[in-house]
N, C-alpha and C positions, 0 to 999 in steps of 0.2 A: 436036895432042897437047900443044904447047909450052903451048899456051892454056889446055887443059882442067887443066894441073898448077897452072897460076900458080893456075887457080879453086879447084882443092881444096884447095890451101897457104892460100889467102885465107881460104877458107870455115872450116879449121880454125883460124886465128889467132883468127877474131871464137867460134866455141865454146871457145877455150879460156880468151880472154879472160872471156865471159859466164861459167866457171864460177870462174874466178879471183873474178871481183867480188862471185858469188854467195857464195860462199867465208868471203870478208871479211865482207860484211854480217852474213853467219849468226852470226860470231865474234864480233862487235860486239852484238849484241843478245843475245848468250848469255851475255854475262859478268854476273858478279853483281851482284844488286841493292842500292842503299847503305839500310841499317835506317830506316825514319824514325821519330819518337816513335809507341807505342805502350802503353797503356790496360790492356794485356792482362799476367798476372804472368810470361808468358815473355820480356816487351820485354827487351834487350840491356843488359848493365851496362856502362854509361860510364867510361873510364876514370881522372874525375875522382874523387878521395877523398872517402870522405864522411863526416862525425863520424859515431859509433857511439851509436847509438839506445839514451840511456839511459830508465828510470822515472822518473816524476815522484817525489819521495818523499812519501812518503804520511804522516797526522800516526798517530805510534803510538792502537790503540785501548785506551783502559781497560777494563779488567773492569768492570763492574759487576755489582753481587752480585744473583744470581740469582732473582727474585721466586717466590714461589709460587705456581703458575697460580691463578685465581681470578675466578670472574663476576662477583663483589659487589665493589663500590670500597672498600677498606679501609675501615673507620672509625679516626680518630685520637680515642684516649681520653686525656683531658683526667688527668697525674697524681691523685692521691688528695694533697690535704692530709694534711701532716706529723702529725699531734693530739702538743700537747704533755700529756705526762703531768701535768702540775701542771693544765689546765685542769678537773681533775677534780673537785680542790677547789675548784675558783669552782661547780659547779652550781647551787649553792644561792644565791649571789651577783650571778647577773647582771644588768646594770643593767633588765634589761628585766621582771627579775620580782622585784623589789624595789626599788618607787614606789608612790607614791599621788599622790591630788591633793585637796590640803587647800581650806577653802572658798574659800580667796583666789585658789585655782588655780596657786599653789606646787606644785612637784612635790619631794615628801619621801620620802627614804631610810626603809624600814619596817625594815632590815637591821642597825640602829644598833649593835648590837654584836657584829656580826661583823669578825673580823680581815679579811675585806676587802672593807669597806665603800666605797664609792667615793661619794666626797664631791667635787664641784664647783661650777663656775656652774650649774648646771642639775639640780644634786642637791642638795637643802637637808636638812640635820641638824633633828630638831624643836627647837624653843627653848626646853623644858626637857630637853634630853637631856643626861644627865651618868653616864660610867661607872662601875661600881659596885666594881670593883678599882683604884683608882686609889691607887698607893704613888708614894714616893720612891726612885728610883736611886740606890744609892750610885757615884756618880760625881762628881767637880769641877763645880762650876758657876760663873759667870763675876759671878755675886754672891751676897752673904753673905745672912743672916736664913733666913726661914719663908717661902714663897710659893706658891698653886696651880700656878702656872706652874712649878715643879719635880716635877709627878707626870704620871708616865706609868702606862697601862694595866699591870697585876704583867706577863705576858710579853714587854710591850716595855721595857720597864723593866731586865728583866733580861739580855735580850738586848743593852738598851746596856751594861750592867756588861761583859759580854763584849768589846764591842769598843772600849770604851775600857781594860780592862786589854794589849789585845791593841796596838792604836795606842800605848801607853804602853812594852810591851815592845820596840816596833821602833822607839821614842826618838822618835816623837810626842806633842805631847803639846795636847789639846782639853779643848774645857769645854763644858756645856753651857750654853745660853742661855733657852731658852722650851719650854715643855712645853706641857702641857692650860691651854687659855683654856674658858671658859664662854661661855653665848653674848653675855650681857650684856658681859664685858669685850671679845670681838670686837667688837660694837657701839659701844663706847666707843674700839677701837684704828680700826675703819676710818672713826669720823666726826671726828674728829683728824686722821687721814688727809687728808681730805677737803677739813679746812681748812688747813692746811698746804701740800697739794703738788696740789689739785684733785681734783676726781673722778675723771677720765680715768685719772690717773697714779694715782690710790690703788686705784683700781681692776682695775689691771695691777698695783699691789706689793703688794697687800693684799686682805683676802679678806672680802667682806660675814657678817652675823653667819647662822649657820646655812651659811655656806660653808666654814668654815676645818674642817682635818683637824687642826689640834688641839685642835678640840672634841672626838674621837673617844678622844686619850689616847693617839693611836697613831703622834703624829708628834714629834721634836722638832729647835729650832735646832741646829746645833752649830758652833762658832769657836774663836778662838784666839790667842795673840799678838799676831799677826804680823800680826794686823788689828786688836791692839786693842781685840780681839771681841766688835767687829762684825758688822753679820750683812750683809756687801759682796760683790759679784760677783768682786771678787778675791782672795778666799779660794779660790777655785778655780783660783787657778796656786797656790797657796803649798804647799809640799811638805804642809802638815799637809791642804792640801783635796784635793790629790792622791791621798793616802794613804785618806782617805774615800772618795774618788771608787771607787777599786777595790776596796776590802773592806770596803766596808759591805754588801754582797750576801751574803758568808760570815756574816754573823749576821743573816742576815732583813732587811736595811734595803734603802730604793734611795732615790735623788737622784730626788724627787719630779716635780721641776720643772727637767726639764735642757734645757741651751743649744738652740736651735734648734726647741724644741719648743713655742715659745708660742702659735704660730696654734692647737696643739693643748687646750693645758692653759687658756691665756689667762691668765697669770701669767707674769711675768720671769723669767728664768734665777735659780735660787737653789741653789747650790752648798752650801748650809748647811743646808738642812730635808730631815732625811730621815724617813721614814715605814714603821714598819714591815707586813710580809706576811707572815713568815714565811721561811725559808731557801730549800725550794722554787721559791713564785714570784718572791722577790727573784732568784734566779740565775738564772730565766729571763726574768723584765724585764730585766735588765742584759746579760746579753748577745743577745741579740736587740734592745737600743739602744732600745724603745719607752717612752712613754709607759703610764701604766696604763689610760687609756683607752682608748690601742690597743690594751693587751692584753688589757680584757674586748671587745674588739669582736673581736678577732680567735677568741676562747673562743664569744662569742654565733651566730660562723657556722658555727664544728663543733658546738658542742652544740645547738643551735637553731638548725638553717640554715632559708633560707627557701623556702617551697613557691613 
């Protein structure tokens, strides 16, 4: 009996043991599992800080102005030229329709006495052309006696009375120099010339015969003390050439042959020879700064543009 208790005290010790150990293990495998990294947006927030997720900044957008839907690709139209109102009067003048070509193959001016005849190296006056109103300006001249070379065309003539009383009033005071040559005395000034200071150079300061615009009647020198009066490039600082320079426009003149312009004219700067056009296109050659050559070329491609 002793024996059979020892066995069932035994027998319970090792069951209750196995259920102790069973116990434990169960415990041990039931506790919680540690998070590993995770892919998925429920993974667990670490309790490391973490900067605060800014926007990149972005560059502000302009407006741009709202085109108008459309299939066809714009066309850009080319402005419309300006037309000055004075080219209206050259119609009848322009270099392209008053020329001929004489037997020598001279190319001559047929326009001889129109106030703006355009007379150059490449426009010749006929060599008896001589204008049929040709007076004397009462105005100072830079010498005494009786001489061709003091008569201008009657309207330019009179138009210098104007701006020599007008220079006179604002305490300048000019003379004039050389009016109308014929073409024989041109002949005579540009082969003097010639011997003198060479061809080359008489040919830039001086104007062969049937080239000069004061065959026309319509141009004259003008100087004055302060050179002596002379007909010098530095009459064009001197206050009395200044005083030309700007208002000889206001009575039909313009500074024929201005600085800068010779590749154009193909004559020297001369500060002293102005030529009249009348009011009109004098104040639109001067201020628009051209040339009169440029300004019947610029007339010849509004009124006769080219096809």
């Amino acid at each position: 009996m002793k024996k059979r208790t020892v066995v069932v005290v035994a027998l319970g010790f090792a069951i209750a043991g196995g259920l102790l150990y069973q116990d434990a293990h169960s415990s041990k495998n039931s506790s919680a599992p540690i998070a590993g990294p995770s892919n998925s947006e429920t993974s667990l927030v670490t309790d490391t800080p973490t900067e605060p997720q800014t926007e990149a900044p972005t560059e502000p957008q302009s407006e741009s102005p709202t085109k108008a839907p459309t299939e066809a690709p714009i066309e850009l139209v080319k402005p419309p030229v300006k037309v000055s109102p004075a080219f209206a009067l050259l119609a009848d003048s322009l270099p392209s329709l008053t020329v001929k070509q004489d037997k020598k193959g001279a190319t001559i001016v047929t326009n001889t006495s129109s106030l703006y005849v355009l007379v150059n190296k490449q426009r010749n006056l006929p060599s008896d052309y001589e204008p049929k109103d040709l007076v004397v300006p009462d105005v100072p001249f830079s010498f005494s006696g009786n001489s061709p070379k003091k008569q201008m065309r009657k309207g330019a003539a009179s138009a210098l009375e104007k701006l020599f009383k007008a220079a006179s009033e604002d305490g300048i005071k000019l003379k004039a120099v050389s009016g109308y040559r014929s073409y024989s005395t041109q002949k005579s000034i540009f082969e003097s010339n010639v011997k003198r200071k060479g061809e080359k150079v008489a040919n830039r300061t001086s104007a062969r015969p049937g080239q000069s615009e004061h065959q026309t009647g319509l141009a004259m020198d003008i100087s004055s003390a302060s050179v002596s009066y002379g007909l010098e490039e530095s009459f064009g600082d001197t206050k009395e050439g200044q005083w030309l320079a700007k208002y000889a426009s206001e009575y039909g003149f313009i500074i024929r042959y201005p600085k800068g312009k010779e590749g154009i004219t193909g004559y020297s700067y001369e500060p002293w020879h102005v030529r009249y056009v009348g009011k009109i296109v004098a104040k639109d050659v001067t201020r628009k700064e051209v040339t009169l050559e440029q300004y019947f070329e610029a007339a010849e491609e509004v009124i006769r543009p080219k096809a």
